[in-house]
N, CA, C and O atoms as a DFTB+ gen file, in Angstrom:
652 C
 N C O
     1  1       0.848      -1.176       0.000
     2  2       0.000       0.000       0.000
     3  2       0.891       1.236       0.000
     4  3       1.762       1.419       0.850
     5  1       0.647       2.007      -0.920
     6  2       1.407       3.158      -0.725
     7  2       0.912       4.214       0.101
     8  3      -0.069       4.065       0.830
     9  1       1.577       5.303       0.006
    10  2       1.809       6.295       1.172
    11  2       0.031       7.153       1.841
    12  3      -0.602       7.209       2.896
    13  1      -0.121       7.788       0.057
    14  2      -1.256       8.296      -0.093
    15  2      -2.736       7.397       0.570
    16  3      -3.520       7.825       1.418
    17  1      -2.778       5.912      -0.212
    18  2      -3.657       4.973       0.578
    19  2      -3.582       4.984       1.650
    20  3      -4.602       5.077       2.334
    21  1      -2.071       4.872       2.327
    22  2      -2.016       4.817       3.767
    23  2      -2.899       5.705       4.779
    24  3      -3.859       5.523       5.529
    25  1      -2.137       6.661       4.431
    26  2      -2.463       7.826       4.932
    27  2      -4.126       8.391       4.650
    28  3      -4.489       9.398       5.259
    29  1      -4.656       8.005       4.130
    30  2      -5.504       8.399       3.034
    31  2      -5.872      10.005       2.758
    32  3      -6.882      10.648       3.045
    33  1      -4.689      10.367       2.112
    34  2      -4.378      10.933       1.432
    35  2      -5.545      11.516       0.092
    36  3      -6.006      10.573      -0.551
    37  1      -5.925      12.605      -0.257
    38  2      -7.067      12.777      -1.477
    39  2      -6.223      13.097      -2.839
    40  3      -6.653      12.839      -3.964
    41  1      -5.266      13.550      -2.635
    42  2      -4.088      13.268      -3.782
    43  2      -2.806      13.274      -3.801
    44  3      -2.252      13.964      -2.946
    45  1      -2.213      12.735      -4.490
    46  2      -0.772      12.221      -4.325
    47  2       0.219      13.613      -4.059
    48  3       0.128      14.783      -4.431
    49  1       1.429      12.688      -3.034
    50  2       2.061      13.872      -2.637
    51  2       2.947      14.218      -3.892
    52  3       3.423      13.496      -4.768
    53  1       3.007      15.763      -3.641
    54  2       3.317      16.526      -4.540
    55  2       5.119      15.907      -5.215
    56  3       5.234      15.383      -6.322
    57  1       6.058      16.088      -4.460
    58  2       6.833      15.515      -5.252
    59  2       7.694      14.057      -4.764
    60  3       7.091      13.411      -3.907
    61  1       8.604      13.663      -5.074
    62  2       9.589      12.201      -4.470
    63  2      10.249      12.379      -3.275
    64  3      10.652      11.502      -2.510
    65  1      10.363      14.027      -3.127
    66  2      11.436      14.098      -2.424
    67  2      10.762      13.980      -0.760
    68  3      11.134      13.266       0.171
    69  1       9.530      15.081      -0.841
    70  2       8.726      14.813      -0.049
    71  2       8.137      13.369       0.450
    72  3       7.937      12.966       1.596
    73  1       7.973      12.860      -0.563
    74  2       7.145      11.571      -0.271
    75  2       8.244      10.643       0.624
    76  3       7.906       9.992       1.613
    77  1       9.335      10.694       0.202
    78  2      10.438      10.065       0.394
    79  2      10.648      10.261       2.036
    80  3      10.954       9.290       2.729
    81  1      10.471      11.517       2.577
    82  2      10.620      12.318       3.550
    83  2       9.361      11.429       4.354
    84  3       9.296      10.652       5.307
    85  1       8.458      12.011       3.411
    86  2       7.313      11.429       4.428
    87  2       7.416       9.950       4.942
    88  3       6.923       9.747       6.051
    89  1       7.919       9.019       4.367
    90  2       7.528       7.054       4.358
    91  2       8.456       7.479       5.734
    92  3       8.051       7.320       6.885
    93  1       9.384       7.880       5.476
    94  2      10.719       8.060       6.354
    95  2       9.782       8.328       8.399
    96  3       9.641       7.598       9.381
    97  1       9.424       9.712       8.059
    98  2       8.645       9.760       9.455
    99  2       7.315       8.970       9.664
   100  3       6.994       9.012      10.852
   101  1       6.646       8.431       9.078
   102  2       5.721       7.804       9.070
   103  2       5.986       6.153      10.141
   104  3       5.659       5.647      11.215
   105  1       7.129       5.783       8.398
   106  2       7.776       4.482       9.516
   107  2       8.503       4.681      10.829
   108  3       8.585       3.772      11.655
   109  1       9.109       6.058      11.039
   110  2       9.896       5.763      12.065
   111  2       8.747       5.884      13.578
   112  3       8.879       5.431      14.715
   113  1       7.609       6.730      12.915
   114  2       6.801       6.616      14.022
   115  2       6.196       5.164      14.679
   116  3       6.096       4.635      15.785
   117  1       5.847       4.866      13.216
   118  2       5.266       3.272      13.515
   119  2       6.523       2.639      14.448
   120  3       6.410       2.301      15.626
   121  1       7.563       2.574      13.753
   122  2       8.337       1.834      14.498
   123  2       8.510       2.008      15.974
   124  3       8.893       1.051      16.647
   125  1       8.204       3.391      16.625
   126  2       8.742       3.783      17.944
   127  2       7.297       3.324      18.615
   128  3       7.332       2.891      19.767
   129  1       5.823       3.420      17.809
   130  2       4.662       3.160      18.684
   131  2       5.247       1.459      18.740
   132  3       5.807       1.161      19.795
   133  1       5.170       0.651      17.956
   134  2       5.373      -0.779      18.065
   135  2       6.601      -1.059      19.339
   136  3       6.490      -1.803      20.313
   137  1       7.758      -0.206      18.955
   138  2       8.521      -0.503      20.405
   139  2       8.126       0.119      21.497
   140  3       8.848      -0.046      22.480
   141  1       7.339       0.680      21.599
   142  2       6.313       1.453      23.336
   143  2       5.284       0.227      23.287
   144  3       4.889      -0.093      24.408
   145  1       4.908      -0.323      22.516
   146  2       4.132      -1.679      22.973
   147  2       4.530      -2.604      23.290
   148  3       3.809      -3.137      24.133
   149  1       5.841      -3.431      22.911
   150  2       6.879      -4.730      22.994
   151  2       7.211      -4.011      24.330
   152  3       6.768      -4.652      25.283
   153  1       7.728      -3.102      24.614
   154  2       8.831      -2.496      25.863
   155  2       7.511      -2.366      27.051
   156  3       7.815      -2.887      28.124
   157  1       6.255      -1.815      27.009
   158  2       5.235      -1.298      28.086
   159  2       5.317      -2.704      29.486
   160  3       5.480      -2.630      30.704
   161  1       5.040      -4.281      28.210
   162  2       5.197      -5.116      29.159
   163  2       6.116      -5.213      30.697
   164  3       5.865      -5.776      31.762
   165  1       7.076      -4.523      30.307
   166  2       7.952      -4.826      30.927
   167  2       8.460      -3.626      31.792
   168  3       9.531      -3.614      32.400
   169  1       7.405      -2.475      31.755
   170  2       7.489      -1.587      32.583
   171  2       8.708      -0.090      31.590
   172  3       9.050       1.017      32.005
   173  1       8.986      -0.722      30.378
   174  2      10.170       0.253      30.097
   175  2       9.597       1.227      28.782
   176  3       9.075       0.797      27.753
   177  1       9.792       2.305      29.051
   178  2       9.647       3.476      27.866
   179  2      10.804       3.137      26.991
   180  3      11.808       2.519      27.346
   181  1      10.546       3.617      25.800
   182  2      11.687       3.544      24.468
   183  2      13.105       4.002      24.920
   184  3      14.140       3.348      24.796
   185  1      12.978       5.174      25.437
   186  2      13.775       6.386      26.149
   187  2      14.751       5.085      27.313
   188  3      15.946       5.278      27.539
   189  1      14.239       4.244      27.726
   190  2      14.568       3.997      29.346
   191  2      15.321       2.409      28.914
   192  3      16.347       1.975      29.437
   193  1      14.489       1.693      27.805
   194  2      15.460       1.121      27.368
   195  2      16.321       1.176      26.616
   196  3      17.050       0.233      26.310
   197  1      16.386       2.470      26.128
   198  2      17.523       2.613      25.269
   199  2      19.007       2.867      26.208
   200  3      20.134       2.453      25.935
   201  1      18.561       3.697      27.401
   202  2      19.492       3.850      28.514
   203  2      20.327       2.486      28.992
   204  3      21.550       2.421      29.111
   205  1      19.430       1.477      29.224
   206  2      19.623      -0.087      29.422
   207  2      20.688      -0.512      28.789
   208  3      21.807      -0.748      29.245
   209  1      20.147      -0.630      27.327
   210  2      21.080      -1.165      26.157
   211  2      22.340      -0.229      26.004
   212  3      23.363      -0.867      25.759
   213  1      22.504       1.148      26.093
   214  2      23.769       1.672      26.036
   215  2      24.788       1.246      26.793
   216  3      25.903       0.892      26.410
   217  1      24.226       1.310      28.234
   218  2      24.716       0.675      29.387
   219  2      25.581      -0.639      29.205
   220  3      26.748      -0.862      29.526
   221  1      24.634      -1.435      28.586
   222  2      24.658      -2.760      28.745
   223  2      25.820      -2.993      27.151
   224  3      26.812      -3.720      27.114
   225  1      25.450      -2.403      26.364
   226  2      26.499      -3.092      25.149
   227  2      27.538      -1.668      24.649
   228  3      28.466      -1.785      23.850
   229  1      27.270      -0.788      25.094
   230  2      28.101       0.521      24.007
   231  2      29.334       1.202      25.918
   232  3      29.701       2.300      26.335
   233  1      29.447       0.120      26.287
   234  2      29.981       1.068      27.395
   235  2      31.046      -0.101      28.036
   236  3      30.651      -1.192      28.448
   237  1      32.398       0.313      28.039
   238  2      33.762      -0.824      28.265
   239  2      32.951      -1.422      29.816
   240  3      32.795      -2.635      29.953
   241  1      32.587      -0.663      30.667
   242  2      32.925      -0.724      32.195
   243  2      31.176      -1.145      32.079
   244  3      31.050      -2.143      32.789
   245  1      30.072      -0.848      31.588
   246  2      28.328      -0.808      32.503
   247  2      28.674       0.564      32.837
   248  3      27.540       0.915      33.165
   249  1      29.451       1.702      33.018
   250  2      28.456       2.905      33.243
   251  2      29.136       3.785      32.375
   252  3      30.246       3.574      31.886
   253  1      28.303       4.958      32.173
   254  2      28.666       5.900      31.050
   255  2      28.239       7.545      32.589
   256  3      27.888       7.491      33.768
   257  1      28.428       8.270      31.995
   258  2      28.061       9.945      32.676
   259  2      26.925      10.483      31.608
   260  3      26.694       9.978      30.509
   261  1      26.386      11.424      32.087
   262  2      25.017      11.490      31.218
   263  2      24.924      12.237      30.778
   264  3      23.776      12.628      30.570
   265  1      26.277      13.173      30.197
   266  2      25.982      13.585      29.104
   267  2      26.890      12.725      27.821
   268  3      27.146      13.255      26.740
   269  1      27.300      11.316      28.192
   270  2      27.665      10.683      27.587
   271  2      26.472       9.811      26.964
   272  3      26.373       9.361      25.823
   273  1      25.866       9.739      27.717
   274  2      24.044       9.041      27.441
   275  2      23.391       9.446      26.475
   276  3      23.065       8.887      25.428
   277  1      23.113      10.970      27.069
   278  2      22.956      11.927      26.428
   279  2      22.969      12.375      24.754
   280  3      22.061      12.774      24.025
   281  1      24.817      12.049      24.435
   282  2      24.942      12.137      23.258
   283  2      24.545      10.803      22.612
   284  3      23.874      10.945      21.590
   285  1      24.772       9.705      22.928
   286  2      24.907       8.295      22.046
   287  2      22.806       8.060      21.809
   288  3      22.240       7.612      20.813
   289  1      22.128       8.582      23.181
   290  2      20.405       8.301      22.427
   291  2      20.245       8.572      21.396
   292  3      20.961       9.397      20.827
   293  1      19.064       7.847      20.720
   294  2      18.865       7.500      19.693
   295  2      17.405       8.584      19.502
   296  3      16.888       8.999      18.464
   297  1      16.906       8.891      21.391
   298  2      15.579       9.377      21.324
   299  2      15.927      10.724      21.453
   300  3      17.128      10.990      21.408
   301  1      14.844      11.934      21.657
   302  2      15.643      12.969      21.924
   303  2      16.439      13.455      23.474
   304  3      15.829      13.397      24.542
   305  1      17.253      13.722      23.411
   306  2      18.229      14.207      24.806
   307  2      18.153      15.153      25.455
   308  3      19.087      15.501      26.178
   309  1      16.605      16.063      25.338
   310  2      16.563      17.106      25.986
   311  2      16.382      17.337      27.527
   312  3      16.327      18.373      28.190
   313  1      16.289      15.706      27.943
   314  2      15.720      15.251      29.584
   315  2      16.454      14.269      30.079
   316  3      15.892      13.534      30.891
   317  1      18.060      13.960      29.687
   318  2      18.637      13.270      30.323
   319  2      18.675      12.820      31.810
   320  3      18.853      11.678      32.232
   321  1      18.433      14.159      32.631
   322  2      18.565      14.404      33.907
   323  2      17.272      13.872      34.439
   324  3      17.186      13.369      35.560
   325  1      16.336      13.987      33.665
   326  2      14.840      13.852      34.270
   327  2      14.512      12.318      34.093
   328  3      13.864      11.697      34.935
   329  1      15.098      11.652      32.725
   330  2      14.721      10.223      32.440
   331  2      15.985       9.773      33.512
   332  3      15.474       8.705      33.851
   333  1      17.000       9.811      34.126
   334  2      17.822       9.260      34.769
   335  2      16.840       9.185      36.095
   336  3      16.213       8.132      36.216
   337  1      16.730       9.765      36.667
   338  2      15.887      10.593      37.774
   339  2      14.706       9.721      37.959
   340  3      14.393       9.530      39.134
   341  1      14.038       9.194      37.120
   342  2      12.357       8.673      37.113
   343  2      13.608       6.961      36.811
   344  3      13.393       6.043      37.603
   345  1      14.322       6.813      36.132
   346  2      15.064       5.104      36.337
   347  2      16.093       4.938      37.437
   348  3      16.695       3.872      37.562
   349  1      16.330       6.093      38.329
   350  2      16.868       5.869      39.627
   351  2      15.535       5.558      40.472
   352  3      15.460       4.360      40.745
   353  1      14.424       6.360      40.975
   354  2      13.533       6.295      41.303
   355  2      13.149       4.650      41.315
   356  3      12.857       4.063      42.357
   357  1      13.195       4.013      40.018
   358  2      12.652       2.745      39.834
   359  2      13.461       1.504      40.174
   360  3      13.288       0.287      40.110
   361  1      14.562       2.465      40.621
   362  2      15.581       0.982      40.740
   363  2      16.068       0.573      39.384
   364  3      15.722      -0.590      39.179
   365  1      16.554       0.943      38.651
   366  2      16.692       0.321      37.437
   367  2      18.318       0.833      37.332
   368  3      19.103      -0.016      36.911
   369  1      18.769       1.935      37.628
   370  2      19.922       2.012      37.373
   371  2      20.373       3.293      38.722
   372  3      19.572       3.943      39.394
   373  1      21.519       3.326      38.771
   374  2      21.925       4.159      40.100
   375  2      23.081       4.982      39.852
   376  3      24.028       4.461      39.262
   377  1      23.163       6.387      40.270
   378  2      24.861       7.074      40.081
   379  2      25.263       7.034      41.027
   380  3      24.734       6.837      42.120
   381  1      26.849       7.324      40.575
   382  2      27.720       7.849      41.768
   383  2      28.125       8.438      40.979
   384  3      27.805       8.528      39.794
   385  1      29.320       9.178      41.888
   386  2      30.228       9.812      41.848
   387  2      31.576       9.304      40.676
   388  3      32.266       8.326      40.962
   389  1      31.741       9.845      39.789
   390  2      33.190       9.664      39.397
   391  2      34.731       9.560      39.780
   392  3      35.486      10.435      39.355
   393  1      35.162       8.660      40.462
   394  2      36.582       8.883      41.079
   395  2      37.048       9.640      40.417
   396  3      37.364      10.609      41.107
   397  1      37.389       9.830      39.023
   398  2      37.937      10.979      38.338
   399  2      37.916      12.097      38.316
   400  3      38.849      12.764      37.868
   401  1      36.721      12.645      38.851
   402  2      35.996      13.659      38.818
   403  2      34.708      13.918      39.117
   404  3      33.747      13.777      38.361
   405  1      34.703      14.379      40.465
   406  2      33.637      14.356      41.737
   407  2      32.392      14.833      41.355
   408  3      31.298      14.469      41.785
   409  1      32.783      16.175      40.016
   410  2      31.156      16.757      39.707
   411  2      30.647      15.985      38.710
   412  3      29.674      16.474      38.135
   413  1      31.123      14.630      38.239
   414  2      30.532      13.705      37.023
   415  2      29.692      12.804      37.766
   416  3      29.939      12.128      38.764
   417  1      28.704      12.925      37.113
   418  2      27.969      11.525      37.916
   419  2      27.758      10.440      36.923
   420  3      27.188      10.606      35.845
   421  1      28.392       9.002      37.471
   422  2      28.213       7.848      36.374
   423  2      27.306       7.053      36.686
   424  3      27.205       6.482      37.772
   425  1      26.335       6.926      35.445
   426  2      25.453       6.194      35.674
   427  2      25.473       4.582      35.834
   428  3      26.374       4.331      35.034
   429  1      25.159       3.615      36.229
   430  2      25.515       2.226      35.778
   431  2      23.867       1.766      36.395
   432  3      23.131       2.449      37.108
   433  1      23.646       0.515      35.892
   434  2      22.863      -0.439      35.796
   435  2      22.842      -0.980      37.238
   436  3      23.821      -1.069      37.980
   437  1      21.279      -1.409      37.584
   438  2      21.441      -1.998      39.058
   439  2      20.823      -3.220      38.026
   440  3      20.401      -3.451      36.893
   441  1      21.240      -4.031      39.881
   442  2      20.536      -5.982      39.461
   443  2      18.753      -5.673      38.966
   444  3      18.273      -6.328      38.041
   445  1      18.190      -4.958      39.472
   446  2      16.777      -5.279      39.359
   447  2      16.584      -4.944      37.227
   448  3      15.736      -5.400      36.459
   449  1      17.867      -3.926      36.922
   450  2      17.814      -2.892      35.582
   451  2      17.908      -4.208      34.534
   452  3      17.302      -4.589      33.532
   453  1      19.146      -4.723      35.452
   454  2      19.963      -5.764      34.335
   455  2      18.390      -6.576      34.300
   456  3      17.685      -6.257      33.342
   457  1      17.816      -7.583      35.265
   458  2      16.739      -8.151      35.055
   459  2      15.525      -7.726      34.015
   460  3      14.974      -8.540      33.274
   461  1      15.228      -6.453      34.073
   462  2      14.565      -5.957      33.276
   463  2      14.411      -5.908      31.488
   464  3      13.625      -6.069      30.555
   465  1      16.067      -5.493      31.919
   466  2      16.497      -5.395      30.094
   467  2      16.524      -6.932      29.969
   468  3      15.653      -7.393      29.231
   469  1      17.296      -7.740      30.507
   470  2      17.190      -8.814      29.818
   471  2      15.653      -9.628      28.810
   472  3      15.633     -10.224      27.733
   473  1      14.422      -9.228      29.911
   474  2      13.330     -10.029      29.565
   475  2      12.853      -8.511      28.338
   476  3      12.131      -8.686      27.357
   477  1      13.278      -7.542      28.609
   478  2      12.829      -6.457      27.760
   479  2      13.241      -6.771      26.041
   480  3      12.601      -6.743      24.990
   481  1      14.655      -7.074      26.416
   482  2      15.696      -7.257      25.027
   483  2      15.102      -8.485      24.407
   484  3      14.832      -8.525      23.206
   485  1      14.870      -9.622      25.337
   486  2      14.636     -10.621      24.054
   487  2      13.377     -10.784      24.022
   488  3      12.946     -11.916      23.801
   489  1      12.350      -9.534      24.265
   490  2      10.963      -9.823      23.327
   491  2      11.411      -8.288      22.316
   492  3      10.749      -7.978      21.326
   493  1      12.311      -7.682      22.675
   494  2      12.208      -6.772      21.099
   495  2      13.092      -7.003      20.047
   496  3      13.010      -6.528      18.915
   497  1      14.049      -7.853      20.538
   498  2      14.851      -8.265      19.687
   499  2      13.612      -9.704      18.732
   500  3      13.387      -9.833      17.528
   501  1      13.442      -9.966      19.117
   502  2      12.683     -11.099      18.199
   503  2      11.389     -10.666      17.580
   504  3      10.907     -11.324      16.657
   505  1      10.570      -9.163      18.227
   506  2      10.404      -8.667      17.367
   507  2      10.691      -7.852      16.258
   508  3       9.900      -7.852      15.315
   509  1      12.041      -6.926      16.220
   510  2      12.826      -6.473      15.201
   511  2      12.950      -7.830      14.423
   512  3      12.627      -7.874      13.236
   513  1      13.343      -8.762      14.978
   514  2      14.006     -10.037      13.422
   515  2      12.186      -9.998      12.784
   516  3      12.055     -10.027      11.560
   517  1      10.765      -9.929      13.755
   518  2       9.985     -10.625      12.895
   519  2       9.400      -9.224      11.739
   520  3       8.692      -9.369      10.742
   521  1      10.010      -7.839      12.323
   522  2       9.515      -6.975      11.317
   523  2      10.169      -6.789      10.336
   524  3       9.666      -6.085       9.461
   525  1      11.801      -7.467      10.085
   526  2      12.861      -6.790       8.978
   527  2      12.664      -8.144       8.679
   528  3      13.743      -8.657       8.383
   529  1      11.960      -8.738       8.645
   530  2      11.848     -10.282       7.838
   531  2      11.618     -10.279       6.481
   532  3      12.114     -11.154       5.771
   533  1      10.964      -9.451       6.059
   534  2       9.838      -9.022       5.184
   535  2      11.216      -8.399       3.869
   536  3      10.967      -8.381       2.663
   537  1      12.615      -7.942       4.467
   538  2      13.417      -7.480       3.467
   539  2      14.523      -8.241       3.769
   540  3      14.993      -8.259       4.907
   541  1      15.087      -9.016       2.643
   542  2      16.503     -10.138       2.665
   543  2      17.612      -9.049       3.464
   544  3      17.310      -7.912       3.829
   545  1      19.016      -9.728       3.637
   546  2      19.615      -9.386       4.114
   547  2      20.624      -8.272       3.451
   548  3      21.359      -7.607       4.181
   549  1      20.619      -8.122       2.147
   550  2      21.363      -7.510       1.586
   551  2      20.512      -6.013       1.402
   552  3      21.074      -4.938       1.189
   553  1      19.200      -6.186       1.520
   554  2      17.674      -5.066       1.698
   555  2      18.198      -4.198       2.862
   556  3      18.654      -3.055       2.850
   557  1      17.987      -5.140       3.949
   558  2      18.566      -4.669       5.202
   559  2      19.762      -3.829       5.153
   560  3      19.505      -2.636       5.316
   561  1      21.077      -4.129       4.964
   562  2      21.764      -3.552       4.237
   563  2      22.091      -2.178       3.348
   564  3      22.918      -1.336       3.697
   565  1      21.122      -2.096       1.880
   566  2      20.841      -1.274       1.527
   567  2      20.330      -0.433       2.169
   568  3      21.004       0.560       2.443
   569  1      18.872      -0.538       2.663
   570  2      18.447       0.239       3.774
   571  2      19.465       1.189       4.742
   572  3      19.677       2.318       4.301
   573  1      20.009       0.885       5.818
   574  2      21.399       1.405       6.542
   575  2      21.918       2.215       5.561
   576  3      22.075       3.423       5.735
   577  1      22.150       1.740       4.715
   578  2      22.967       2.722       3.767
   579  2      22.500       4.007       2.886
   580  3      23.206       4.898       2.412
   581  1      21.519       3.881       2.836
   582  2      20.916       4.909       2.070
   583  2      20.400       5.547       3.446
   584  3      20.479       6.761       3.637
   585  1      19.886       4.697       4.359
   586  2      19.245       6.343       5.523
   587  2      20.536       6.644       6.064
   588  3      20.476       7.709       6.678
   589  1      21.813       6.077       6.086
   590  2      23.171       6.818       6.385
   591  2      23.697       8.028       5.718
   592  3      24.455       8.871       6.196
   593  1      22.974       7.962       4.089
   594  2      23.309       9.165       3.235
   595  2      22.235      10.084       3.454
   596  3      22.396      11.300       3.347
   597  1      21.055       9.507       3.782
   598  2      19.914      10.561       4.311
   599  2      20.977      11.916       5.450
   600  3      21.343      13.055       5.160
   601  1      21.183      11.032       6.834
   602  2      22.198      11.464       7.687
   603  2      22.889      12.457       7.110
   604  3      22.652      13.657       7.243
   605  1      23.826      11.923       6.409
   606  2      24.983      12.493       6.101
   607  2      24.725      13.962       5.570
   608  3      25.316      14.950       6.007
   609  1      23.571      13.985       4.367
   610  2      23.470      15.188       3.659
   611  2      22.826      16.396       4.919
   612  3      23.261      17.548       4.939
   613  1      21.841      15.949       5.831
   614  2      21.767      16.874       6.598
   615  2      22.761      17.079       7.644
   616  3      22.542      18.144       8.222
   617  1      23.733      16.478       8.085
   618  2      24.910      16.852       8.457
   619  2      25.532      17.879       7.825
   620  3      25.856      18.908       8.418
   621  1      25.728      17.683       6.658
   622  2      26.309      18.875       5.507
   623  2      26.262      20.111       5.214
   624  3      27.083      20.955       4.854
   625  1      24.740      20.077       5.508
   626  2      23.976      21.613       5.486
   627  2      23.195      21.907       6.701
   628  3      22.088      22.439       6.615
   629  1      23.578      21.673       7.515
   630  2      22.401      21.531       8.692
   631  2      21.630      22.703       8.711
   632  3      20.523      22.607       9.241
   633  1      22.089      24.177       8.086
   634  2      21.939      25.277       8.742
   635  2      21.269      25.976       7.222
   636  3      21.482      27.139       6.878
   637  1      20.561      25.136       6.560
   638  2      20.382      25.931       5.028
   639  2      19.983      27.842       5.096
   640  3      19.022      28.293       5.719
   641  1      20.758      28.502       4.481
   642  2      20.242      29.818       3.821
   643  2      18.622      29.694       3.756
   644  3      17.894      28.817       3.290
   645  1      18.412      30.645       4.262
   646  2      16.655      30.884       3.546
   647  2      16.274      31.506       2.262
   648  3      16.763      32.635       2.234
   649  1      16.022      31.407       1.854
   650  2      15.557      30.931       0.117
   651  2      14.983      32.506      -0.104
   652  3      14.496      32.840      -1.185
């Protein structure tokens, strides 16, 4: 089904580039409501497991500082302090202090967090394999690569002249 059907749309969008734009936020929405449904079970916002998983695979030691968090989310980072704050609250993860440096606070993972993500991770991980099923592996692939050049070009110009 295309975009216009989708959407239902009364006539087709005006040009590729747009449309292109549009599938782009459309899916990524779908995709973030579907992971707030897989993740709800388990008590975790998109935001809270993404904190989890940084923790847990993008970090040498289990803890990162939060504006190290901060930069690597995937969601937006305007509430680092506040989403840390509501997953201390829950037991899910805890700071201290930085031996390095007393005004850093590092975040790391508690036992109840690790428990969480675990049963969190392998119902979204097996739903990611059952939604990218649908495109072979070399699709998959392509995909990454072309929304990497998506990336890239607004990297380039981030700041366009007004017309």
């Amino acid at each position: 089904m295309g975009l216009k059907d989708e959407l239902g749309l009364p006539h087709p969008v005006a040009t590729l580039a747009h449309e292109a734009m549009l599938n782009i936020f459309v899916t990524a929405e779908a995709l973030g409501k579907e992971a707030d449904r897989v993740l709800q079970p388990h008590g975790l916002t998109k935001a809270q497991f993404d904190i989890l998983m940084l923790l847990e695979h993008q970090t040498a030691d289990g803890g990162a500082d939060q504006s190290t968090l901060g930069r690597m989310l995937v969601v937006n980072r305007s509430n680092v302090t506040g989403l840390i704050d509501r997953m201390e609250r829950d037991g899910l993860v805890k700071r201290m202090a930085d031996p390095a440096d007393r005004r850093v606070n590092r975040v790391r993972m508690t036992p109840k967090g690790m428990k969480v993500l675990r049963a969190a991770e392998q119902a979204y991980v097996a739903r990611t394999r059952e939604v990218v099923a649908a495109l072979r592996a070399a699709e998959q692939e392509a995909l990454c690569r072309t929304l990497e050049r998506v990336r890239a070009s607004l990297r380039k110009n981030p700041n366009p002249k007004k017309a």
